[in-house]
Every structure is written in C-alpha cells, then in structure tokens.
C-alpha positions as semicolon CSV with decimal commas, in nm:
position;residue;x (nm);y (nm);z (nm)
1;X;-0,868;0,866;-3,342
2;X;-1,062;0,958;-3,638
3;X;-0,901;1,181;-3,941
4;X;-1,222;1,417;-4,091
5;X;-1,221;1,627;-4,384
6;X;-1,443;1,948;-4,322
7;X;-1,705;1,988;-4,569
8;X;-1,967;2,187;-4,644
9;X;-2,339;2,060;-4,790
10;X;-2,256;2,420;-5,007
11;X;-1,938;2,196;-5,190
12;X;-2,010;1,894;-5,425
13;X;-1,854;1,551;-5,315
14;X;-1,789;1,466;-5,654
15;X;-1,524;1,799;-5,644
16;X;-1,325;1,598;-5,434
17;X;-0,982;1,536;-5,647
18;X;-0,915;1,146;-5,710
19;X;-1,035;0,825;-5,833
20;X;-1,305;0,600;-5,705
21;X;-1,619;0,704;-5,514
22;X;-1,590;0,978;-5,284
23;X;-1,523;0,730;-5,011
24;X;-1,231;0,525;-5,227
25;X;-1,103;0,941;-5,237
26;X;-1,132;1,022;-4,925
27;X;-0,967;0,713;-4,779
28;X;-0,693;0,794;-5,098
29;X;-0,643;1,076;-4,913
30;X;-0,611;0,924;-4,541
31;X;-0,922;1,040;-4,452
32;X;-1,230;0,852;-4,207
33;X;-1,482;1,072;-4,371
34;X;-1,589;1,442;-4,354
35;X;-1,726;1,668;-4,071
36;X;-2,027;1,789;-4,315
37;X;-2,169;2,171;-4,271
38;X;-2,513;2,160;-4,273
39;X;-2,801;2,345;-4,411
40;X;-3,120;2,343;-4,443
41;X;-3,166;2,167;-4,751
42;X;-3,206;1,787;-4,797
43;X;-2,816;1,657;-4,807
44;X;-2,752;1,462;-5,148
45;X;-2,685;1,060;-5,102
46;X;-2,287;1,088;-5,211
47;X;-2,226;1,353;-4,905
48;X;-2,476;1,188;-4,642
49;X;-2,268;0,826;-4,742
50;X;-1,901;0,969;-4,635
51;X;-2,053;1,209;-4,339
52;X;-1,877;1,055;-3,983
53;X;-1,967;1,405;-3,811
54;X;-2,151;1,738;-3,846
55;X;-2,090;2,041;-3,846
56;X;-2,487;2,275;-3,753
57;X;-2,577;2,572;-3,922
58;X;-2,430;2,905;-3,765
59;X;-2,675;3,232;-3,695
60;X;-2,444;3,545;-3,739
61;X;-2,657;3,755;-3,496
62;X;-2,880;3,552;-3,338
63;X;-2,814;3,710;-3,001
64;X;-2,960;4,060;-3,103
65;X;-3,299;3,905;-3,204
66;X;-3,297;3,686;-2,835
67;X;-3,182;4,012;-2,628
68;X;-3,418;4,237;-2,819
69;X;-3,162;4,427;-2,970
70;X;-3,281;4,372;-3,303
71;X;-3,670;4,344;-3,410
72;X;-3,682;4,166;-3,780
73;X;-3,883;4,340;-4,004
74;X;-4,168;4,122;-4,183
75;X;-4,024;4,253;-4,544
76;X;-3,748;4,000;-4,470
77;X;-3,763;3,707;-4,636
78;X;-3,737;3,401;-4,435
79;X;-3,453;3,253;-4,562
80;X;-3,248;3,591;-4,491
81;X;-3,384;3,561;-4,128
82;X;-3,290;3,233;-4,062
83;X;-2,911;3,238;-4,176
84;X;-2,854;3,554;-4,013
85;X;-3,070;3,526;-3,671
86;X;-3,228;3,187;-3,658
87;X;-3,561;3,334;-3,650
88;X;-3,799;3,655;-3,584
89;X;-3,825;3,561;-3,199
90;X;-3,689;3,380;-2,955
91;X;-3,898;3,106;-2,978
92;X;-3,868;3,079;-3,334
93;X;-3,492;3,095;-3,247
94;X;-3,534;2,764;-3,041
95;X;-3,735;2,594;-3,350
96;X;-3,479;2,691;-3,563
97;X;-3,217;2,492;-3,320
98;X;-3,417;2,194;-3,313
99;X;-3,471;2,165;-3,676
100;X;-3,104;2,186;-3,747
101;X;-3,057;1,926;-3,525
102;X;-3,372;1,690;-3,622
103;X;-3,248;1,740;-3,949
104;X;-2,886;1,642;-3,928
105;X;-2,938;1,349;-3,651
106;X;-3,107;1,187;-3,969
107;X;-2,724;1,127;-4,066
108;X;-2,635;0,933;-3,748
109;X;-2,339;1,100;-3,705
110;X;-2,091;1,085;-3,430
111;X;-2,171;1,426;-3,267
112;X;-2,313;1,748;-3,387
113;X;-2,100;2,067;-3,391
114;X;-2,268;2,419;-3,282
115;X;-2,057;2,718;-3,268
116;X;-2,112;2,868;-2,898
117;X;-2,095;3,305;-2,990
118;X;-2,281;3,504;-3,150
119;X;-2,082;3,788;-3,400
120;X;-2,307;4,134;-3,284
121;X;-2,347;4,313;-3,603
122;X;-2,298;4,638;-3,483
123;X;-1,972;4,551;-3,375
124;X;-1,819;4,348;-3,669
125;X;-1,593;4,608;-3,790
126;X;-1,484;4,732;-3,458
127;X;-1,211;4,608;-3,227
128;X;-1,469;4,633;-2,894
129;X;-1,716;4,423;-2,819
130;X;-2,091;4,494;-2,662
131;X;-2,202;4,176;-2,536
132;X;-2,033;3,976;-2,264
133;X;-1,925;3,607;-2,296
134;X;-2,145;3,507;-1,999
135;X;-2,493;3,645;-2,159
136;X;-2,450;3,503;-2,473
137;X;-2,391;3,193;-2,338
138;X;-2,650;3,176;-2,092
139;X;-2,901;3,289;-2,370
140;X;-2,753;3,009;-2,608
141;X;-2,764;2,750;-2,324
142;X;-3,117;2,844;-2,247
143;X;-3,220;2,814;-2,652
144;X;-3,059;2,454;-2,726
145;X;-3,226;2,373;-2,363
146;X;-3,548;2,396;-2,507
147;X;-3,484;2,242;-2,868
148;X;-3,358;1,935;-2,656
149;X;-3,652;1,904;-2,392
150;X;-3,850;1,892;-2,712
151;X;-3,684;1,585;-2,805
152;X;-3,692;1,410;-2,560
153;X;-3,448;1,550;-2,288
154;X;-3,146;1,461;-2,425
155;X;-3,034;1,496;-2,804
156;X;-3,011;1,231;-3,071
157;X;-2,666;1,282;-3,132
158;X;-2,370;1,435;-2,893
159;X;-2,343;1,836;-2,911
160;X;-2,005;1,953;-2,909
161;X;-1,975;2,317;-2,850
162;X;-1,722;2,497;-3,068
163;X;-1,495;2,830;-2,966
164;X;-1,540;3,147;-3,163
165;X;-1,340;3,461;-3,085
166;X;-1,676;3,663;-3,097
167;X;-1,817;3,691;-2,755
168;X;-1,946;3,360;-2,602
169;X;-1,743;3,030;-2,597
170;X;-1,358;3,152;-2,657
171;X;-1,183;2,899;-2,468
172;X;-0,899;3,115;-2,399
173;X;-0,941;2,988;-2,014
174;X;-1,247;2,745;-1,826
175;X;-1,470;3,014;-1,768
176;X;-1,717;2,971;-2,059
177;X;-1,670;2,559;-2,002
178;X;-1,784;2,675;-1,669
179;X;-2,093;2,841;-1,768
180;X;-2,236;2,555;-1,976
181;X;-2,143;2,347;-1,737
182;X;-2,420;2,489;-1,507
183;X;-2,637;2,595;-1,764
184;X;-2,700;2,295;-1,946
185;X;-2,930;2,085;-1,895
186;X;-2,870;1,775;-2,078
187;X;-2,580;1,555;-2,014
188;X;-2,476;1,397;-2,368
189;X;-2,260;1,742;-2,457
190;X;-1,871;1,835;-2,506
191;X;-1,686;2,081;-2,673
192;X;-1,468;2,085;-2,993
193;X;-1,166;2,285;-2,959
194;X;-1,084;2,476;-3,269
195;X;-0,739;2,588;-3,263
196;X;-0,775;2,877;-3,554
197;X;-0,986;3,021;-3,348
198;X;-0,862;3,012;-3,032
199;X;-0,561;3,193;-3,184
200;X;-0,765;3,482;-3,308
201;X;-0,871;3,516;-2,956
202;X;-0,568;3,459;-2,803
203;X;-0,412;3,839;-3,028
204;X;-0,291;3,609;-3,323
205;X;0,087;3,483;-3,402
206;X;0,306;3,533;-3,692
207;X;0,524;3,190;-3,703
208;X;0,381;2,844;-3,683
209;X;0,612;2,776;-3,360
210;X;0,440;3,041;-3,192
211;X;0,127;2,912;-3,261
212;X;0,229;2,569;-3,137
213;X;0,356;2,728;-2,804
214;X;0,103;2,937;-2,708
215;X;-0,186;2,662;-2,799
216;X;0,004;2,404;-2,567
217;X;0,012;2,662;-2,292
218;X;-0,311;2,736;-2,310
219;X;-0,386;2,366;-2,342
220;X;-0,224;2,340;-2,017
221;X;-0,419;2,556;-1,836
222;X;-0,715;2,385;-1,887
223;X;-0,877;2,173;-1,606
224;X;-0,890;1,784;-1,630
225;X;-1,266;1,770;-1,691
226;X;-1,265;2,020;-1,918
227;X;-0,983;1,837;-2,153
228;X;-1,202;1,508;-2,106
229;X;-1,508;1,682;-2,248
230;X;-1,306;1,779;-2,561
231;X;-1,447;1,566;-2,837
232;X;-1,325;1,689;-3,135
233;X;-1,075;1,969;-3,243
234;X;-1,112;2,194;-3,559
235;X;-0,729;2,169;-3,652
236;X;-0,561;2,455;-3,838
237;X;-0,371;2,751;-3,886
238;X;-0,375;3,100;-3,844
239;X;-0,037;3,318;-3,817
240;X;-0,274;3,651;-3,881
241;X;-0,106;3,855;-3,615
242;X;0,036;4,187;-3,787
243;X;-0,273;4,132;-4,056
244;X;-0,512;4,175;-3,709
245;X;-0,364;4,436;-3,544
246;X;-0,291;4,663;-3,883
247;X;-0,682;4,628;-4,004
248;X;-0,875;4,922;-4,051
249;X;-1,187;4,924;-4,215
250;X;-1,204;5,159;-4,527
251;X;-1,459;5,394;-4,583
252;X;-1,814;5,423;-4,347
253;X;-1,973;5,129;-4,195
254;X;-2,325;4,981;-4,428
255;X;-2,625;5,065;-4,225
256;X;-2,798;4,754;-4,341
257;X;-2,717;4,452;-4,092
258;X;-2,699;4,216;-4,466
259;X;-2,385;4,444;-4,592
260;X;-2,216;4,522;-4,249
261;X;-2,139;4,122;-4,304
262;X;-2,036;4,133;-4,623
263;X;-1,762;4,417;-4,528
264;X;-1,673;4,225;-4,262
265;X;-1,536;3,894;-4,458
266;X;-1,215;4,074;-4,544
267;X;-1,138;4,068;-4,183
268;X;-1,276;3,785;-4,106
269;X;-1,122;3,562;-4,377
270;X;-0,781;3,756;-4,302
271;X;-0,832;3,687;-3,949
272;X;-0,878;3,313;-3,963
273;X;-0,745;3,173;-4,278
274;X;-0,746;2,783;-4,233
275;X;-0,384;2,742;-4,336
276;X;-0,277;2,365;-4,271
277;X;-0,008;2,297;-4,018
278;X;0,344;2,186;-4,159
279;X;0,568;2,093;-3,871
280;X;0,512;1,797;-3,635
281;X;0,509;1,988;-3,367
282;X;0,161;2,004;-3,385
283;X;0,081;1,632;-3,271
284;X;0,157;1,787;-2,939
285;X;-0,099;2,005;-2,950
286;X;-0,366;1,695;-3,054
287;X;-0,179;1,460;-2,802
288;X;-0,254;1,728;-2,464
289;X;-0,615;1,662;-2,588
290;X;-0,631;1,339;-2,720
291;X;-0,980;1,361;-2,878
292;X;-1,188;1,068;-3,050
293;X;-1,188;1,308;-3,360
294;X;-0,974;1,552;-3,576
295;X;-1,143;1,733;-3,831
296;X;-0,929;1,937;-4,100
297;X;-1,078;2,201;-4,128
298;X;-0,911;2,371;-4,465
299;X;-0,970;2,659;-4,611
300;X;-1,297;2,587;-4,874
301;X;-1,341;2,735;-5,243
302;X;-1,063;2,558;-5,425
303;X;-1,081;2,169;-5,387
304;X;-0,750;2,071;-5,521
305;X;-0,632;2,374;-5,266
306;X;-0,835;2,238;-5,007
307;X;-0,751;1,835;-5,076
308;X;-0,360;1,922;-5,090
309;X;-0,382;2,117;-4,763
310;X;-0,522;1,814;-4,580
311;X;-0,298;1,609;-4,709
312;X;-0,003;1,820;-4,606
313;X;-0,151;1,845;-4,228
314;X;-0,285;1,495;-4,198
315;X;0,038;1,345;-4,323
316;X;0,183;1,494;-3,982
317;X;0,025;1,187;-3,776
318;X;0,109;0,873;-3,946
C-alpha cells in the first residue's frame, strides 16, 4: 500500500519542511510521493518528479452550464469559465475533461482523481439541494464518456471517482456506484473513497470515535464489488457536527455566481477541515478497504501545519 501526501500544483515543493530533495523529504517524512492537484498550467520538474498520483481539476458548477441552468456570458473571461464551469457549453465542458486528463496522463501517474458532484451555486448557502444525485451523475458520466472515446476508448491512466457531499457521488450507500456502473462506458475506472467527506454527508460527528464507527458501518454496508473498485481513499478528519448544524449564513446571499463561492468557504472549510486522525483505530477503517493507495489529504496553506499533520496520521500504520 502506498502512503501519498496531497498536494496541490498551487503549493511549491520546495515548501516542503526538511532536508534533501523533495523526494529525500518526502520519504523523511514516510511518504511514497504526493497525490498532485492539477491545473492547467505546465507542472514544474521538482513536483512532476515526486507525483505517484493525481488529483484533476474540479468545476464548482459545471452542472448548471450542462443542464442549461446557467448560460455564460461572453464578458467572462475564460479562465473564470473554466474553473468555475469547465466551459461555455457542454461540449466545451467535455474538451475541458479531456484536456485535464491529456494533460496530467503526461505524468504517468497511477490513476487520476475526478471529484463525481457538482456544488449548484444557487444552493451553496442553503441546507436543500436542487439537483438529484442520479442527474448529475448521469450528465458527468455522459461528459468523461466523450473525453475518453476521444482518446481512444479507454483513458491513459485509471479514473477514480471521488465522493463529495454535494449532489452526485456521496457514497453514503451503492446507489451512485450503481449509476456509474451502468453509465460508464470505459472499463479502466474505480472510485476513491474520501472519508472527510463522506462524514459531511453522513450529518457530521463531534469525537474521532464516532467518526471511526460510523465510517466502518458504512464501510460495511457496501457491496463486495464496490469495495474492490476502491482504489484509493482521501484519509482525514472532520468532527464538524455542532459547527454544521449551528451555520447560518450572515447577511443576504451575492447575486454574482463568483461571490456566492467566496461566502460559501466559511462553511465549506468549517464543514470539512482535513484534521489528521490520531488514534489507531483508524487502520480499521483503511483495512475494510484495503486500497493500493492512501493519500493524506491535510489541510493546505501552512506547510509545516500540513507536514506535521501527515506525520501524526501516517505514523498510525507502521
């Protein structure tokens, strides 16, 4: 089983606290490598030489643009459109898709993340929820369908779908596992089970024990072929629970789409605050999946903060 740092192409290597090249650092720090956010700029040589695994770039509202719930204006820029809804269309959606992954297979890596939801924009700072888990994921299905049949039928690197707790992929149950299961249309895919994530959706806990329970419970629910096409788990730590359910948004809601997200990140980064594990229970919760890769995925910004986090988590397996 491999031990990744999560990374992002937005971070600097050379940030990483330690001596030696990034990789002497890394492995310092009993780590195979990172799991390497990517964008959709060139990656330097230091970050493409330690990347095992990557993590795609993430749309926040791609899903209005493909249902026609939003129409893009031509005053905004490109850049703006791609981060937020992969593109003006839904075919420029699609090319958007297969450039991210063009553009990271480059790397070689072990599998390519994609987070499977899609966070509506008029809903971010509401409790309910417009679109349904089935749509979304039909819609993404159908999009990364296409970017693949472009290259060739099946993708140059394994794509593991990731659970959000927006609507699409949530992995509370099999039912979205389900859905790409008969939607795809490529075989070389899995899923990567993140467990902060999963606990948003799941109403949040307040105690690391309870997080541990109710993750191996869920766990347990799952099918056998769903566990086997677990690939990789986003391992950390949310006990958000009383911030979640006490939330309420100051003040009206922005009318532009760009600043409903930006008053957003106080409940999103409350919601899911990549806190490391500290109790060995948690190798249970790896062991019921048994994956070919953890990735620690630590809360970014700080990179003695985030290096000392890993470290505290990935000294839990040995």
């Amino acid at each position: 089983m491999k031990h990744l740092l999560g990374y992002t192409i937005y971070g600097n290597v050379a940030d990483i606290p330690g001596k030696g090249t990034a990789a002497e650092r890394l492995r310092g720090a009993g780590a195979d490598g990172i799991e390497l956010l990517t964008g959709y700029q060139s990656i330097p040589e230091d970050a493409a030489s330690v990347t095992e695994a990557v993590h795609l770039p993430y749309a926040t509202d791609w899903y209005g643009v493909w249902s026609g719930r939003i129409i893009v204006g031509e005053d905004m820029p490109d850049d703006t459109v791609r981060h937020m809804f992969y593109g003006r269309s839904r075919e420029g959606i699609c090319d958007t898709i297969l450039e991210c992954i063009s553009g990271a297979s480059r790397l070689e890596p072990d599998y390519g993340v994609l987070h499977a939801g899609n966070a509506n924009t008029d809903d971010l700072l509401v409790r309910e929820q417009s679109d349904s888990d089935t749509d979304v994921l039909r819609a993404l299905a159908e999009a990364v369908n296409d970017a693949v049949s472009r290259l060739g039928g099946e993708p140059p690197m394994r794509i593991l779908f990731e659970n959000l707790w927006w609507p699409g992929l949530r992995m509370t149950d099999a039912s979205g596992y389900r859905i790409l299961e008969r939607e795809l249309e490529f075989e070389d895919w899995g899923l990567c089970l993140d467990t902060g994530h999963l606990l948003v959706s799941l109403g949040g806990v307040r105690t690391e024990d309870e997080a541990t329970d109710i993750l191996l419970r869920t766990i347990d629910s799952y099918p056998g072929d769903m566990i086997d096409r677990i690939g990789a788990m986003h391992l950390h730590l949310n006990t958000s629970a009383d911030f979640m359910r006490s939330y309420r948004k100051n003040g009206e809601v922005p009318a532009k789409r760009e600043d409903r997200i930006f008053a957003a990140y106080d409940l999103i980064y409350g919601s899911d605050s990549h806190d490391p594990f500290t109790s060995y229970g948690v190798r249970d919760v790896v062991e019921a999946i048994r994956p070919e890769t953890v990735t620690h995925e630590m809360k970014t910004g700080d990179p003695g903060r985030m290096m000392s986090d890993f470290i505290c988590q990935r000294s839990l397996f040995g």
